[in-house]
C-alpha positions as CSV (number, residue, x, y, z in Angstrom):
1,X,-55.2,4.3,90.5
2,X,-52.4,6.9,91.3
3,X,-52.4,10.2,89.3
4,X,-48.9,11.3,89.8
5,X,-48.6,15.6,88.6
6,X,-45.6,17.4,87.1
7,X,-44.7,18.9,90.4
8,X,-44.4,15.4,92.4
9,X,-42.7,14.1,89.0
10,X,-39.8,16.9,89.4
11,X,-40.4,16.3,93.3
12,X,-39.3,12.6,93.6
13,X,-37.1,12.1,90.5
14,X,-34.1,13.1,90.1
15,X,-31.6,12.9,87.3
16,X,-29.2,10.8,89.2
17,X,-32.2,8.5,90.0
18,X,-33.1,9.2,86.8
19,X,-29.6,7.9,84.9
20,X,-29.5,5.1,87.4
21,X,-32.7,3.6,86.3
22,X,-31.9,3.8,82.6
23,X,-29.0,2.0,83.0
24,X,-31.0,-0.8,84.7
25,X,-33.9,-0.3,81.7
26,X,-30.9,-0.7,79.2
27,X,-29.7,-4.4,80.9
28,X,-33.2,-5.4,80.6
29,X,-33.4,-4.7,77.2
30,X,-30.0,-6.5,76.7
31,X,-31.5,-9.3,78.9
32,X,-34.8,-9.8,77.4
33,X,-36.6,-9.0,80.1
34,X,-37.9,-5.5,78.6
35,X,-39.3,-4.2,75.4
36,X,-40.8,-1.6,74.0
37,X,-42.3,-0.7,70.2
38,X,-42.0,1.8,68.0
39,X,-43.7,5.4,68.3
40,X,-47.2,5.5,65.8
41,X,-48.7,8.7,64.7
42,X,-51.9,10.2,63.9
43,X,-51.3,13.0,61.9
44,X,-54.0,15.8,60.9
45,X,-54.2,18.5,58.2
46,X,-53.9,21.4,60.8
47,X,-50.7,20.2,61.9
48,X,-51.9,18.3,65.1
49,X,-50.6,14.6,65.8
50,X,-51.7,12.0,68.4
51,X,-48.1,10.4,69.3
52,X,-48.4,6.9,71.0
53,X,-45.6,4.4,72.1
54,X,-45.4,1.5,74.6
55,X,-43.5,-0.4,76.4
56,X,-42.3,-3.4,79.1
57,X,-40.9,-3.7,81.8
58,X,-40.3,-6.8,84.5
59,X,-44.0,-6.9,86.1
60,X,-45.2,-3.4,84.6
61,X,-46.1,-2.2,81.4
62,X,-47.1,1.4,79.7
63,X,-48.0,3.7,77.2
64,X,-46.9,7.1,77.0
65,X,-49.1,9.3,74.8
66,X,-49.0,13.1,73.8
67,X,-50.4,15.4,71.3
68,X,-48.5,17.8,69.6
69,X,-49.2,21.1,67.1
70,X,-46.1,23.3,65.9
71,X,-48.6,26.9,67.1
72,X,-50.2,25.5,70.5
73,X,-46.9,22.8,71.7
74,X,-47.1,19.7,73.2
75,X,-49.2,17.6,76.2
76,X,-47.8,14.6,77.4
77,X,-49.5,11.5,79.7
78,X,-47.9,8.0,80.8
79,X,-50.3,4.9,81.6
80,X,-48.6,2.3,83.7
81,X,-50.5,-1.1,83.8
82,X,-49.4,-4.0,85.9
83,X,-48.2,-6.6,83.2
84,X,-50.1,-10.0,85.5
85,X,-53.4,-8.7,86.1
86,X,-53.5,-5.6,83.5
87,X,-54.6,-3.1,86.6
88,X,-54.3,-0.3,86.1
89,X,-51.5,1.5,88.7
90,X,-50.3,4.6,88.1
91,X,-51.7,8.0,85.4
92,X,-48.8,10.2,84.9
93,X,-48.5,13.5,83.7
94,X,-45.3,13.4,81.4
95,X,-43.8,16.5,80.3
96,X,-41.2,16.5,82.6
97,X,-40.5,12.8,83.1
98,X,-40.2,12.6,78.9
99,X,-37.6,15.4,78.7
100,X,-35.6,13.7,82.1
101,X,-36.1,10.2,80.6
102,X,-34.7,11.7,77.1
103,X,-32.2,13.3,79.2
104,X,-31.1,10.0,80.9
105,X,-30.9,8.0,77.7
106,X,-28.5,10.6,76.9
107,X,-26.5,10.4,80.1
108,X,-26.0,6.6,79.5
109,X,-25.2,6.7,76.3
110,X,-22.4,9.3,77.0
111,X,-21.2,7.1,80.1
112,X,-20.4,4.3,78.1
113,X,-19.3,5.5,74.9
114,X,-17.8,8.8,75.9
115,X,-14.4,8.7,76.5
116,X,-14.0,9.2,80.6
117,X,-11.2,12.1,80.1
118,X,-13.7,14.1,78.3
119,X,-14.5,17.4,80.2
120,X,-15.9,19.9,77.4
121,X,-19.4,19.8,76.6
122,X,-20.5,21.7,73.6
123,X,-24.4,22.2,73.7
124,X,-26.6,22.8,70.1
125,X,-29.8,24.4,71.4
126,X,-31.4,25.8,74.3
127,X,-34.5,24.8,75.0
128,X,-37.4,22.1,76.3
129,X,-34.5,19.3,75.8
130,X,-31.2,21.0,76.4
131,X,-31.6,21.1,80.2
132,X,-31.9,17.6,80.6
133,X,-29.0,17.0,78.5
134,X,-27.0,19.1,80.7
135,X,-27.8,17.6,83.6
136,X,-28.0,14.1,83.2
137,X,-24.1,13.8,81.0
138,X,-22.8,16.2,84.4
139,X,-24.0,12.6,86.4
140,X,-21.8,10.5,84.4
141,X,-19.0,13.3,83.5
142,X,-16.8,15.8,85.7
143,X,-17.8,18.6,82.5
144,X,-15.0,21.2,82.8
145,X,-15.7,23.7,79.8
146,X,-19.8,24.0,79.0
147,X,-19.9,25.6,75.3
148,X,-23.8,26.7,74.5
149,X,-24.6,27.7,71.1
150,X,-28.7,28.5,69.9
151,X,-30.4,30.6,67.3
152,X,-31.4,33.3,69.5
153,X,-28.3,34.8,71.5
154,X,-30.6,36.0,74.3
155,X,-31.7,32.6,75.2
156,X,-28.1,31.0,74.6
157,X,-27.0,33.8,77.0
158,X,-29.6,33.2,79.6
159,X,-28.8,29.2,79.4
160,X,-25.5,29.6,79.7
161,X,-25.2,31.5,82.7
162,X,-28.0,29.0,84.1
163,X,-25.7,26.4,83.6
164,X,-22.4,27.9,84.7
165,X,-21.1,27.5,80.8
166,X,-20.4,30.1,78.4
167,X,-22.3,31.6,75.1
168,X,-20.3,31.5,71.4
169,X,-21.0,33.4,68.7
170,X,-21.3,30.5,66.3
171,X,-21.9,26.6,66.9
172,X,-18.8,26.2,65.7
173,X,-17.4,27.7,68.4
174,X,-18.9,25.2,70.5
175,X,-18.3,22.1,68.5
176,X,-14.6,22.7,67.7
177,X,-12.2,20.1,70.3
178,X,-15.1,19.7,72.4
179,X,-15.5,15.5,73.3
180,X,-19.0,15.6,74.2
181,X,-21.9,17.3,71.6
182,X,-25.0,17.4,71.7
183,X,-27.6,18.4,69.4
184,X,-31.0,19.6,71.0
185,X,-32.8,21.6,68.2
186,X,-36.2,21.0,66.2
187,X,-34.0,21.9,62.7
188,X,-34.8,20.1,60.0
189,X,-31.0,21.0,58.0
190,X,-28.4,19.9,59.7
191,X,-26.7,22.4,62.6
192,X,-23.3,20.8,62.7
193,X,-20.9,20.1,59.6
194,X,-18.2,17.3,59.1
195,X,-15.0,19.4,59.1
196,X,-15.5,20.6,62.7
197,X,-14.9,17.5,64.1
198,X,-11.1,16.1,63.9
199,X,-10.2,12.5,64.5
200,X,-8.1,12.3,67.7
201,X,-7.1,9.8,70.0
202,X,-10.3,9.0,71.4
203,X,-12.4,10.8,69.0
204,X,-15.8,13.1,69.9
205,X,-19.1,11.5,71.5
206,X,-21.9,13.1,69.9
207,X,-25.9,12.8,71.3
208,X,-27.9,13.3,68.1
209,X,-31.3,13.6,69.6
210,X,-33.6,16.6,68.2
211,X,-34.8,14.6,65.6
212,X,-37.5,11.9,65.6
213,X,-38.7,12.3,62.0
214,X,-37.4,11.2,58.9
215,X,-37.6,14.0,57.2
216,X,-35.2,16.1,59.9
217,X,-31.6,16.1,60.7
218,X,-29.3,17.2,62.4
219,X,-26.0,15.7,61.5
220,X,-24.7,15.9,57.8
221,X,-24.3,12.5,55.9
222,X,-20.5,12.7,55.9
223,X,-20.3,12.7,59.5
224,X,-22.2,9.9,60.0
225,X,-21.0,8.0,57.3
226,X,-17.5,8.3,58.7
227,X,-18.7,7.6,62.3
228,X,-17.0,4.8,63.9
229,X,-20.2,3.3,65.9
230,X,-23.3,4.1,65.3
231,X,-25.9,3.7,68.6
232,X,-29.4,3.5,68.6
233,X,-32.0,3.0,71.6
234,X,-34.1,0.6,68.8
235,X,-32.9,-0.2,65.3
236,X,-36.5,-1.0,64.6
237,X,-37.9,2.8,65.7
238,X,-34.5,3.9,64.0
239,X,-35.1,3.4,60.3
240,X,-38.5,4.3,60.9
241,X,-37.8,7.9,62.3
242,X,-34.0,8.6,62.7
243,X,-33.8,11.0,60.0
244,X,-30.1,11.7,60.4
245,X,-29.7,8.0,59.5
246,X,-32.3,7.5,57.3
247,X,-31.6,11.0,55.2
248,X,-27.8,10.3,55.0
249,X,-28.9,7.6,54.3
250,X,-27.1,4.4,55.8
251,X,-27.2,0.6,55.0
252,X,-29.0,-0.8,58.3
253,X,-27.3,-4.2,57.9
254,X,-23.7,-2.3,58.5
255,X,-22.0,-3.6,61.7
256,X,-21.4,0.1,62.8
257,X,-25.0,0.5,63.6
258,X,-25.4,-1.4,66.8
259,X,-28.3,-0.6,69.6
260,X,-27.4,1.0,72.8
261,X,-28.7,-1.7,74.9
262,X,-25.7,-4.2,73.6
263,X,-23.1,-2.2,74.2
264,X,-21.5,-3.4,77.4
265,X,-18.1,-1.2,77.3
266,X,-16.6,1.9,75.6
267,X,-15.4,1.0,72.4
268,X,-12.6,3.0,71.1
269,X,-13.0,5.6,67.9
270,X,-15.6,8.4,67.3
271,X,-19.1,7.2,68.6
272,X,-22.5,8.6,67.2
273,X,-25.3,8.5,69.4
């Protein structure tokens, strides 16, 4: 069996590679020919968890694992199996290839729902996630105007001028007539409100994805209740720990929420992701 480190993961990948094969992950899905289940949870007293999810994929398949505590952070692992024999091929270490595979989703999504004149990028957060975000919507978007609001104004500082974008005082600064948003934060209130975002012609694309509990948001209700799409990686893993939807909360049978593998082409209006 291969063991595959975080240096040869940030060696061999890249984000283009990285968009590229997402987009082919997302066909399968659409196709049948790929699957995956929602993430379970062991969850102690102290705060630690055990995180575990898996997936298919064509003639492989995988779990990805991690443990987590708020004080001591976060250890990531990917298993990959081949699906005929059940060998076992490949141990990963994952930190990097979860935050560039996060990253990717997010670089697909914005490719096909985004609209393709959209050139200003407003960035919620600075940290682990925000990178990847960055870099993988720059593959799919000639971003003009990089907008990069965070709690702490040293670290929005330091990321902007890492990125070639530009620190605001206030994340409404950077949400204000932007067409791309993206929320990268661990809040558990919302860091956006509705009355920043005006309908225009081809409305603002926004990647929701700090929160993976149901209990955390980071989009208020009235902005996603007046969304005009709604896109999910799984509707399944959705209601289970999408709290933005599940805290506004939203009616899961409503057309509006659709998942990210069946949407083929860029559908016109103002797009959560």
């Amino acid at each position: 069996m291969i063991h595959v480190t975080e240096e040869q993961v940030r060696e061999l990948l890249s984000m283009e590679q990285c968009v590229r094969i997402m987009r082919q992950t997302f066909v399968a899905l659409r196709n049948g020919t790929a699957s995956n289940q929602p993430r379970r949870r062991i969850v102690l007293d102290n705060g630690s968890n055990l995180h575990s999810m898996g997936g298919v994929y064509g003639k492989y398949f995988g779990t990805k694992f991690y443990s987590s505590n708020p004080k001591f952070g976060a250890h990531f692992f990917f298993f990959l199996f081949d699906s005929e024999t059940a060998r076992p091929l490949a141990q990963f270490e994952a930190n990097y290839l979860g935050q560039i595979r996060t990253g990717a989703a997010s670089g697909y999504a914005t490719d096909v729902l985004a609209a393709p004149e959209a050139t200003t990028l407003a960035v919620i957060g600075s940290g682990f996630q925000a990178q990847a975000q960055v870099d993988a919507i720059r593959c799919v978007r000639d971003i003009q105007d990089l907008r990069v609001w965070s709690r702490h104004a040293d670290k929005r500082e330091a990321f902007a001028k890492a990125n070639g974008g530009r620190a605001v005082d206030t994340a409404e600064q950077a949400v204000r007539g932007a067409g791309i948003v993206v929320t990268a934060t661990f809040a558990k209130d919302p860091v956006v409100e509705d009355n920043w975002f005006e309908h225009g012609a081809h409305g603002v694309h926004i990647n929701a994805m700090g929160s993976n509990r149901d209990q955390r948001r980071e989009l208020p209700s009235r902005l996603v209740h007046r969304a005009d799409l709604i896109a999910v990686d799984s509707i399944e893993v959705a209601k289970i720990e999408a709290g933005d939807l599940v805290m506004a909360p939203v009616d899961w049978n409503d057309r509006r929420i659709v998942e990210l593998a069946k949407i083929e082409h860029r559908p016109t209006g103002a797009p959560i992701t």
